[in-house]
C-alpha positions as CSV (number, residue, x, y, z in Angstrom):
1,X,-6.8,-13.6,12.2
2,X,-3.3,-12.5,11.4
3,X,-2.4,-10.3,8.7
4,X,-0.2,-12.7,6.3
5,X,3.4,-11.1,5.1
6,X,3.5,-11.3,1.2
7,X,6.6,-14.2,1.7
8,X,3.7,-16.0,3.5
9,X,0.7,-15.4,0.8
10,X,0.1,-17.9,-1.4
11,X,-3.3,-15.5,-2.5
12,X,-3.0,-13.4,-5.5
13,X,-6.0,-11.9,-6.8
14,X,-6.4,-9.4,-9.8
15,X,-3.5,-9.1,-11.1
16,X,-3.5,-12.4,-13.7
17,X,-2.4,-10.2,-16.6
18,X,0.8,-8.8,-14.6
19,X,1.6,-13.0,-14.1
20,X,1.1,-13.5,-17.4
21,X,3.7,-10.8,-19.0
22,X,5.8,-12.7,-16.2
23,X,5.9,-15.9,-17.7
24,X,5.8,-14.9,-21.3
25,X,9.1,-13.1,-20.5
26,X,10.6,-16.0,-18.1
27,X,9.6,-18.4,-21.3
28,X,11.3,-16.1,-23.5
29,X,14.8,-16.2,-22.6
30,X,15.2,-12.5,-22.2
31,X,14.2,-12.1,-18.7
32,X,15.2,-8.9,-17.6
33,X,17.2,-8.9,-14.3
34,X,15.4,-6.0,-12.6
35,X,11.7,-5.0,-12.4
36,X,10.1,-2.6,-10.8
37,X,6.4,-3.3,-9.9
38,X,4.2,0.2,-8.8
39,X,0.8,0.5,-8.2
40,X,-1.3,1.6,-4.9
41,X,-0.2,0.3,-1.5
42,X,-2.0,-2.8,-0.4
43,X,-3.2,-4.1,-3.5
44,X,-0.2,-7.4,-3.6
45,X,2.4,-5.8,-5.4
46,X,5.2,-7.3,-2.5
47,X,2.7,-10.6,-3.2
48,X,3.6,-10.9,-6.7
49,X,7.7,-9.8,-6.4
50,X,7.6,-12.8,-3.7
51,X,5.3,-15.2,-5.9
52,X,7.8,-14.1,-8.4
53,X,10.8,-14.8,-6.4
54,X,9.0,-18.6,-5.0
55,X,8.6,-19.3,-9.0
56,X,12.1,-18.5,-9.8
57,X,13.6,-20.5,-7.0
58,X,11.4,-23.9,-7.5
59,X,13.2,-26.0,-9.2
60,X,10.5,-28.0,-9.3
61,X,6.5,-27.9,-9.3
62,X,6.4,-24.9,-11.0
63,X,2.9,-24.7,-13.2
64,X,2.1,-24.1,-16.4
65,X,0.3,-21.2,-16.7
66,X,0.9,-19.2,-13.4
67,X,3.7,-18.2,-10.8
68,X,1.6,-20.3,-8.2
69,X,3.8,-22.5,-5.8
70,X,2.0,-24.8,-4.0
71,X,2.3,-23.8,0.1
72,X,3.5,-27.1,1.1
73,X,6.2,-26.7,-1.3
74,X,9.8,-26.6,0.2
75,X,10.6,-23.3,-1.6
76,X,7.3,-21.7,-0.2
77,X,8.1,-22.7,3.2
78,X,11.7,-22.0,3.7
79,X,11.0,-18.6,2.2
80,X,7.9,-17.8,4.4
81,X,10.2,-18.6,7.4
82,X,13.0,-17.0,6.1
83,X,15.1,-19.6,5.9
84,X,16.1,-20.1,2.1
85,X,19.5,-19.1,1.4
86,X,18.9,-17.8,-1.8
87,X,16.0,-15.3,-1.1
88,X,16.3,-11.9,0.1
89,X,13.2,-9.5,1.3
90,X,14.2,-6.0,2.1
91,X,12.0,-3.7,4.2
92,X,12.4,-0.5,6.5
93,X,14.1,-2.2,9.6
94,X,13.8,-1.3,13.0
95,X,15.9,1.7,14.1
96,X,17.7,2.5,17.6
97,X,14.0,3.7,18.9
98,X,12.5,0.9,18.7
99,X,9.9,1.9,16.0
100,X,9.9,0.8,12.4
101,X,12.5,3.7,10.8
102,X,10.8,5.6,7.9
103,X,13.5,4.8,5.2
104,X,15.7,1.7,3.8
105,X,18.9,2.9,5.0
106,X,22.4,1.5,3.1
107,X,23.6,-0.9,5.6
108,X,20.2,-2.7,4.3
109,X,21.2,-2.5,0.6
110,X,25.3,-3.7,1.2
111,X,24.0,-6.6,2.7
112,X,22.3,-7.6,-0.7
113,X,25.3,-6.5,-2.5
114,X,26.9,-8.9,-0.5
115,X,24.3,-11.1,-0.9
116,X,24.4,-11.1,-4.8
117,X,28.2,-11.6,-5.2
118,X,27.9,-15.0,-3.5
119,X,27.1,-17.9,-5.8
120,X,23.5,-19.6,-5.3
121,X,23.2,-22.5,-2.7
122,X,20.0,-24.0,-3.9
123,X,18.4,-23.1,-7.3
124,X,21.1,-21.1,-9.3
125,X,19.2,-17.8,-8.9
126,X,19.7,-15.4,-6.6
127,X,16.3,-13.3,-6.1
128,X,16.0,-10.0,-3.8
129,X,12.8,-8.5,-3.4
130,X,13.2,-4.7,-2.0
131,X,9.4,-3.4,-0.5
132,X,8.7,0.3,-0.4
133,X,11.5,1.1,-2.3
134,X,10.8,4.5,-2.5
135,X,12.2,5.3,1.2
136,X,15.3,4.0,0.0
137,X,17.6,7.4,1.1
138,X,20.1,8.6,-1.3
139,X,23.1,6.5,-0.3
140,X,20.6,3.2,-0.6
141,X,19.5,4.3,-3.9
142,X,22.7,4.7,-4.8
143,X,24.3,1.5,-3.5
144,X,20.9,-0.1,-5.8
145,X,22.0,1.8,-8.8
146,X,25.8,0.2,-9.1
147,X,24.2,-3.5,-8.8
148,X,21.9,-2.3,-11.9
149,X,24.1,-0.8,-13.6
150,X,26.9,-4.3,-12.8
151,X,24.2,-7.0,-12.5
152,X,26.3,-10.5,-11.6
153,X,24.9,-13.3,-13.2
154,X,21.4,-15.4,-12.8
155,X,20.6,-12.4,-10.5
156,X,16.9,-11.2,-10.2
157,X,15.7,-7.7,-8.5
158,X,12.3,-7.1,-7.7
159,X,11.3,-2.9,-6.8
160,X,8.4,-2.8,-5.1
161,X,6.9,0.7,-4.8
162,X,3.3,2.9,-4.0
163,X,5.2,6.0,-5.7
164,X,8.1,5.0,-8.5
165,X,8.1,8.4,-9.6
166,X,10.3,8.8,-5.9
167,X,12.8,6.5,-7.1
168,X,16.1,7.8,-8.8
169,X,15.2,8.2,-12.7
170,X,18.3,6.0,-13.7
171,X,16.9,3.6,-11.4
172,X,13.8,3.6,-12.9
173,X,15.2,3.7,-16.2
174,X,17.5,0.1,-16.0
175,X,14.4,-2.2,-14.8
176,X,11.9,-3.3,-16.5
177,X,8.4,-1.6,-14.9
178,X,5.1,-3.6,-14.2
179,X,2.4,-1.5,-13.6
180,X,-0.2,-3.2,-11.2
181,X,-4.5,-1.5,-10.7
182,X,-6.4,-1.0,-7.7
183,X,-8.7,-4.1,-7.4
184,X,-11.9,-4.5,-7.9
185,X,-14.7,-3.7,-5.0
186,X,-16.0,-7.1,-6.0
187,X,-12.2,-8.2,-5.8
188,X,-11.6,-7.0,-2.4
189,X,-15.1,-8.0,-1.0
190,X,-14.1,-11.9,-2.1
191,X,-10.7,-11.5,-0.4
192,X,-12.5,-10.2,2.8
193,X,-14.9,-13.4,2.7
194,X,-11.9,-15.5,2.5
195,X,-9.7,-13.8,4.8
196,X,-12.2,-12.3,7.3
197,X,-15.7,-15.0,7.3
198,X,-16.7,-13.6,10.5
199,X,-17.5,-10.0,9.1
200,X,-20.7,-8.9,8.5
201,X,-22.2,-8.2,5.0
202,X,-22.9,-5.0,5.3
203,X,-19.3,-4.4,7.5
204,X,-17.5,-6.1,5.1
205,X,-19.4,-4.0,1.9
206,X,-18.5,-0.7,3.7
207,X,-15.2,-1.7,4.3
208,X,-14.8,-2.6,0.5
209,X,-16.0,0.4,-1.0
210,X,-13.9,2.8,1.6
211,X,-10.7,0.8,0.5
212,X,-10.0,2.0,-2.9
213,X,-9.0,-1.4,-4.8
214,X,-6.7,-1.9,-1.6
215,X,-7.0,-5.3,0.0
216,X,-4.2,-4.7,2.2
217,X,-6.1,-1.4,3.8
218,X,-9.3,-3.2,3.7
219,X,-8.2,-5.7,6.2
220,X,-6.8,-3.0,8.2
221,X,-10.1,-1.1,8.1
222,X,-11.7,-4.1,9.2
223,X,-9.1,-5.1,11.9
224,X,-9.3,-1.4,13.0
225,X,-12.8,-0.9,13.3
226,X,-12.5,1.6,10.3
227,X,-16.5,1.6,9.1
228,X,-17.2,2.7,12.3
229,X,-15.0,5.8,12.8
230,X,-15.5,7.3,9.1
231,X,-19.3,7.3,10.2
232,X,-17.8,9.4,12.9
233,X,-16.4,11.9,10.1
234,X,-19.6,11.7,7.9
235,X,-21.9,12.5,11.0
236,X,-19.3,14.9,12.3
237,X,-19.0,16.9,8.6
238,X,-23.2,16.6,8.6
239,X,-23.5,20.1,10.1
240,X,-21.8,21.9,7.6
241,X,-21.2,24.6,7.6
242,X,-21.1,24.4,11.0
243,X,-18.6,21.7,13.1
244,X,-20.1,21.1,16.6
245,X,-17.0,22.3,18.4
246,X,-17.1,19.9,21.6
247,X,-17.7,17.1,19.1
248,X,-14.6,17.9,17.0
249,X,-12.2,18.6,19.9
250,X,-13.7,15.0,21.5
251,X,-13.0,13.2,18.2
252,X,-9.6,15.2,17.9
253,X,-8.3,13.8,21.2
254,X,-9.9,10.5,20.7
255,X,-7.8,10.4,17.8
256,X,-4.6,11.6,19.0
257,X,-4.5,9.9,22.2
258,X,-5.2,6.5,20.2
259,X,-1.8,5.8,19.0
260,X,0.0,5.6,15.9
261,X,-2.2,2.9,14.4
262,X,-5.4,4.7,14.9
263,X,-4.2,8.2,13.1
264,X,-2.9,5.9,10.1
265,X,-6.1,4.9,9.9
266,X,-8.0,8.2,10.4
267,X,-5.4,10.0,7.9
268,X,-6.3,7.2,5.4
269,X,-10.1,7.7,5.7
270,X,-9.8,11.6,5.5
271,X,-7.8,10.7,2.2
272,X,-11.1,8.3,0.9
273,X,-13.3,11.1,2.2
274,X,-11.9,13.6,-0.3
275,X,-11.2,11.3,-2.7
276,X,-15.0,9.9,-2.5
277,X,-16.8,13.5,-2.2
278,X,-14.4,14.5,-5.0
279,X,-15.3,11.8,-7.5
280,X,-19.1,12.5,-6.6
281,X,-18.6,16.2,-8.3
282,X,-16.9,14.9,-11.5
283,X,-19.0,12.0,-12.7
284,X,-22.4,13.4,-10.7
285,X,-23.1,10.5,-9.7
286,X,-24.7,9.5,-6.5
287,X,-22.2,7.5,-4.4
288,X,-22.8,4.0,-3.4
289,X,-22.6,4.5,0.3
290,X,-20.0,3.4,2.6
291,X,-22.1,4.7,5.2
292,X,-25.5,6.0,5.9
293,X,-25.8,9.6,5.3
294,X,-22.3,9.7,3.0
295,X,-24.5,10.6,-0.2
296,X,-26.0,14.0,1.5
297,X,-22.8,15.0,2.8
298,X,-21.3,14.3,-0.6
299,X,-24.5,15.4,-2.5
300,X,-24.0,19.2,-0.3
301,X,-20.4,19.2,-0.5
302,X,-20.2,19.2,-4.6
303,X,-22.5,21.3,-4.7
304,X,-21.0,24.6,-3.7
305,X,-17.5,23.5,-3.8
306,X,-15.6,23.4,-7.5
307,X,-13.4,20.9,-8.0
308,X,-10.0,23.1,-7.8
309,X,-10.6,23.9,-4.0
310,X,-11.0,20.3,-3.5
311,X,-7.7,19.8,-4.9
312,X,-6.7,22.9,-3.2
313,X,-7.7,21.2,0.4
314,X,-6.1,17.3,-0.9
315,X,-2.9,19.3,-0.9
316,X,-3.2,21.2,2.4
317,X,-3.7,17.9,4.3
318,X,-1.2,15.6,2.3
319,X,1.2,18.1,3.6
320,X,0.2,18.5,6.7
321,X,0.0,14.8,7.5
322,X,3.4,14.4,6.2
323,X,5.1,16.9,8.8
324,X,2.7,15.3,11.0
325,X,5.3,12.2,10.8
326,X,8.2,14.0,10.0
327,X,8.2,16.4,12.4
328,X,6.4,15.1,15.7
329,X,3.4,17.7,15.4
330,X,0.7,17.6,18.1
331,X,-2.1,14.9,16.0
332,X,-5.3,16.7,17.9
333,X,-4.2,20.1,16.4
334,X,-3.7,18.4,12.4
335,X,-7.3,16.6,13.3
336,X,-9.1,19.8,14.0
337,X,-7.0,21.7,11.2
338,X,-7.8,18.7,8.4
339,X,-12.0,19.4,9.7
340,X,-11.6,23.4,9.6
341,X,-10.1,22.9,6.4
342,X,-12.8,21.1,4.9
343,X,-15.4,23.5,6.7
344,X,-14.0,26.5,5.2
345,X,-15.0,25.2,1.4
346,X,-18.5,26.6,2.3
347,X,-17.3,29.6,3.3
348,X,-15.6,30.1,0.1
């Protein structure tokens, strides 16, 4: 099943009390003309700036008591195909490689200047919604700040962001913020029933508890088979302190010879897999399993390893996946070096 974009998701799950502050401050009259929602990735913050922008737009058929437009509602549909002159989504485009480019260059943000000086064709509003605005570089960013700073009339921009603390304080500082939560396991496991029926039970637990509140990553853990290779890391980190070598270096190609969507998705587990063993030590807890044998491994892990080296290795592989991308580093080497790292901890 195809993953929907947020222009096409009519599904919005979790965040009623974020909709709510919405309308109470459309129905007040002081609307602010800039908002900047944060929150984790994949958990419908670009959902909400679009339902946002969809409720806005309508000029009719809007509800009471929620942003919800109706699919089969003209707004909805000329904005899911991109076709309503008075809606704007802005994303990292494609650059001269042929791969998605890792910022929102300015060329992206003039056209919305552009966009916003013209007067509206349908609604009277003119709504942009800007995704990942964090990758904006410094001339985007800039080029953002003069529209907040000059905001034409019956204008409406929507920051969308994983990190906001990225963003340009005095950007930050002239829109209005909306802070959106991880959802629910129960939350995501509903969304995968809906979205994914043909996934197992059990799959489709697994796949809810290794997401983090994320529905967005859930459905890419389940698209990607994700249950299956964390069980790969949890058996593979079972000898501790020793790593079978021919295992690791089998995994490590495996890994990097599997493209860029399969080490997104191994770098995102490794994340949950600290995370995960990390929360185990604070609360003491056993963890509810994402996979069989995760509670030993954690249950080992925590205890002979404090809680500053596990912060010590969270560090260590952040950084190293980020030069990973940034700098075109060889993936086997940054798999086995992400392991060794975590083998070292009972080595002290």
């Amino acid at each position: 099943m195809k993953l929907l974009r947020p222009e096409e998701n009519s599904d919005l799950t979790g965040h009623e009390a974020a909709e709510q502050a919405l309308m109470q401050a459309w129905h007040s009259g002081r609307f602010a003309h800039a908002w900047l929602v944060g929150g984790p990735r994949g958990i419908g913050k670009a959902t909400l700036g679009c339902r946002l922008a969809r409720f806005v737009l309508a000029a009719t058929g809007r509800g009471e008591g929620s942003l919800y437009i109706p699919p089969d509602h003209p707004t909805f549909r000329r904005i899911a195909a991109g076709g309503h002159a008075d809606f704007r989504l802005v994303a990292r485009g494609i650059g001269d490689s042929g791969k998605r480019r890792t910022q929102i260059v300015v060329d992206d943000i003039r056209e919305v200047g552009r966009f916003l000086t013209l007067t509206a064709d349908e609604s009277g509003w003119r709504v942009v919604v800007i995704d990942e605005a964090e990758t904006m570089n410094d001339s985007a960013a800039n080029a953002v700040l003069k529209m907040l700073e000059e905001p034409p009339p019956r204008a409406l921009l929507v920051l969308v962001s994983h990190s906001p603390g990225r963003l340009l304080p005095t950007v930050r500082s002239r829109c209005r913020r909306l802070a959106l939560r991880p959802l629910a396991e129960g939350q995501v496991a509903t969304l995968l029933a809906r979205h994914r029926p043909a996934l197992a039970p059990a799959e489709a637990l697994a796949v809810a508890r290794l997401a983090e509140g994320s529905i967005g990553r859930a459905l890419e853990l389940a698209e990607d088979d994700g249950v299956a290779l964390y069980q790969s890391m949890v058996d593979l980190l079972a000898g501790m302190p020793r790593l079978d070598g021919g295992t690791l270096h089998a995994f490590g190609e495996r890994i990097a010879q599997g493209g860029d969507r399969l080490f997104v998705t191994w770098t995102e587990l490794f994340r949950a897999l600290l995370v995960r063993m990390a929360r185990r030590g604070v609360t003491g807890q056993p963890l509810a399993e994402a996979v069989p044998g995760e509670e030993i491994l954690a249950a080992r892990l925590t205890s002979v390893v404090g809680l500053d080296r596990w912060g010590d290795v969270w560090e260590k592989t952040t950084h190293l996946f980020g030069r990973t991308e940034s700098l075109n580093l060889d993936r086997k080497q940054i798999v086995l070096n992400a392991f060794l790292a975590v083998g070292r901890l009972f080595r002290g």
